[in-house]
C-alpha positions in Angstrom: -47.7 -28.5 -12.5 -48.3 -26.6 -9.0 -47.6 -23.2 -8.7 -45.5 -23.1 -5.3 -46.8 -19.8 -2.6 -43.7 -18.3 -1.0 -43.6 -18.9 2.8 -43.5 -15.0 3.6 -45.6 -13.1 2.1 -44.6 -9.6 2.2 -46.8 -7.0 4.2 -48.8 -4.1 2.9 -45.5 -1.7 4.4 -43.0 -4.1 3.1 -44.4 -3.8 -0.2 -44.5 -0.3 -0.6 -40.9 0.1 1.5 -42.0 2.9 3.5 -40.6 1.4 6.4 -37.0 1.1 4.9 -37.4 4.5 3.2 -37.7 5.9 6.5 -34.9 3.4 8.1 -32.4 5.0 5.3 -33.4 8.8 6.1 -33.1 8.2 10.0 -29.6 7.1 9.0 -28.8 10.0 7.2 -30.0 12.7 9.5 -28.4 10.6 12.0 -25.2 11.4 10.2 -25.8 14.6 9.1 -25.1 15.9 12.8 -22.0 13.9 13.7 -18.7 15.9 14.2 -16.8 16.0 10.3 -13.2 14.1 10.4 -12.2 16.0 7.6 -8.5 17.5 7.2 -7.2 20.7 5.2 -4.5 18.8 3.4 -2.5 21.6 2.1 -2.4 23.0 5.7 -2.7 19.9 7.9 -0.6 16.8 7.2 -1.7 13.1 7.8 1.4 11.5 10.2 0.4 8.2 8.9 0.9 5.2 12.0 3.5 2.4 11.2 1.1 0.1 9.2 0.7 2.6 7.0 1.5 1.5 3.3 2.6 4.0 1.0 5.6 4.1 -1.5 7.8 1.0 -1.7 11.5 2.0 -0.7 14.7 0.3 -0.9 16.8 0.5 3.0 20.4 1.7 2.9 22.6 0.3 5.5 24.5 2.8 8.0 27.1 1.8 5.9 25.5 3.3 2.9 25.0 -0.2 1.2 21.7 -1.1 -0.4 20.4 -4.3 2.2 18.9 -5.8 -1.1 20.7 -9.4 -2.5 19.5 -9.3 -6.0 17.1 -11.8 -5.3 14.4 -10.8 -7.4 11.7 -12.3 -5.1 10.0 -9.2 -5.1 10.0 -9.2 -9.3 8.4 -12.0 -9.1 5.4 -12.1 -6.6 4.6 -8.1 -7.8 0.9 -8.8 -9.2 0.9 -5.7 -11.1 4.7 -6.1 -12.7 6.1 -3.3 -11.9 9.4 -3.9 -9.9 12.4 -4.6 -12.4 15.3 -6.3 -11.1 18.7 -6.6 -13.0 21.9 -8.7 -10.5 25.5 -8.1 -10.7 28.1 -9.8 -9.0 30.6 -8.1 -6.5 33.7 -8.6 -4.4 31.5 -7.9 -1.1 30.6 -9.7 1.2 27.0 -10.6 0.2 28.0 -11.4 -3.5 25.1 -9.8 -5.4 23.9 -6.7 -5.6 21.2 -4.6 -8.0 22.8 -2.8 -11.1 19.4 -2.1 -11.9 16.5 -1.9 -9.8 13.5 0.2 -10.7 9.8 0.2 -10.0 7.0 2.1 -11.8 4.7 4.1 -9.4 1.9 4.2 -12.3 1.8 0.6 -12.0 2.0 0.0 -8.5 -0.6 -1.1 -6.3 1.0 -0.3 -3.3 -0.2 -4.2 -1.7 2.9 -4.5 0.1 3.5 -8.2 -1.1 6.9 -7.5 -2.2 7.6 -6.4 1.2 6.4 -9.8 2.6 8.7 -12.1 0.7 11.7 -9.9 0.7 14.2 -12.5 2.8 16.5 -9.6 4.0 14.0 -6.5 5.0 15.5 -4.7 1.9 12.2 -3.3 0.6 10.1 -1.7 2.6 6.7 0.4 2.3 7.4 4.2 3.3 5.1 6.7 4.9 5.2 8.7 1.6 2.0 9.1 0.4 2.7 12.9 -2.0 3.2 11.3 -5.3 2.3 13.2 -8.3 4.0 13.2 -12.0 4.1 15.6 -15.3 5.2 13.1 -17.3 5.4 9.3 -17.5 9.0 8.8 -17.0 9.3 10.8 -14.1 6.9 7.7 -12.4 9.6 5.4 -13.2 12.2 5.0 -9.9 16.1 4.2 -9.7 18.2 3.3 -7.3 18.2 7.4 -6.8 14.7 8.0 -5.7 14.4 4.7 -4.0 17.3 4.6 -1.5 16.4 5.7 2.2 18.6 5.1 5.1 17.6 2.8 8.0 17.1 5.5 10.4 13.9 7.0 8.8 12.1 3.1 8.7 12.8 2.2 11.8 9.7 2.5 13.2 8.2 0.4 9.9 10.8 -2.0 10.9 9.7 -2.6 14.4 6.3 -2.2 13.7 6.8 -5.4 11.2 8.7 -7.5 13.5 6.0 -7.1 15.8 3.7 -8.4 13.4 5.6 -11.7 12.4 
């Protein structure tokens, strides 16, 4: 059998990597100079842009009705499961409602897909990004925690509109 010879052979410099060991250091010192983009968070606060993704939030109409049907679209596409979805019926005029709804920040990935598929804008991603929890049931959010008038989304809203 013939042994085959590679096409390019490597230099003496290749070989020893001198050349990329002072690539990678130029780099760095390159770097090292640059003005820092660091924040104090504690003292400054990041004012996130409108295609910012943070917690998932359920609207509330002006009328002080939850927008969301029931559907349980958003249940269903979640990859990480953590959206729970219970329908009742009602007298209304959009027939269903959620007794239930809840999702668990712990298990949230914060992908935005249910926010995608949700037919009637009812679920939305918020500018909250401040979540922290002593215990493992304070992670899990109601109806309570989840509810946010239309007013403070409404630049989410446009933002998504515009992106459709």
């Amino acid at each position: 059998m013939a042994v085959k010879k590679r096409k390019n052979e490597l230099t003496f410099l290749e070989r020893i990597y001198i050349v990329e060991i002072i690539k990678g250091l130029s780099l760095t010192l390159k770097n090292m100079f640059k003005p820092k983009f660091t924040m104090k968070y504690p003292e400054e606060k990041f004012i996130p842009p409108a295609s910012y993704r943070g917690r998932p939030v359920l609207v509330m109409d002006e009328s002080g009705e939850e927008r969301c049907v029931a559907c349980g679209l958003c249940s269903r596409v979640c990859p990480a499961l953590a959206i729970e979805v219970q329908a009742g019926e009602t007298t209304r005029e959009k027939e269903r409602y959620p007794e239930k709804f809840e999702i668990n920040m712990l298990r949230c990935i914060f992908c935005g897909l249910c926010e995608e598929v949700c037919p009637e804008e009812a679920i939305l991603m918020s500018k909250d990004y401040e979540l922290a929890f002593d215990r493992r049931s304070d992670a899990l959010y109601g109806k309570d925690k989840l509810l946010v008038p239309i007013s403070q989304l409404k630049d989410r809203i446009e933002f998504l509109r515009g992106y459709k």
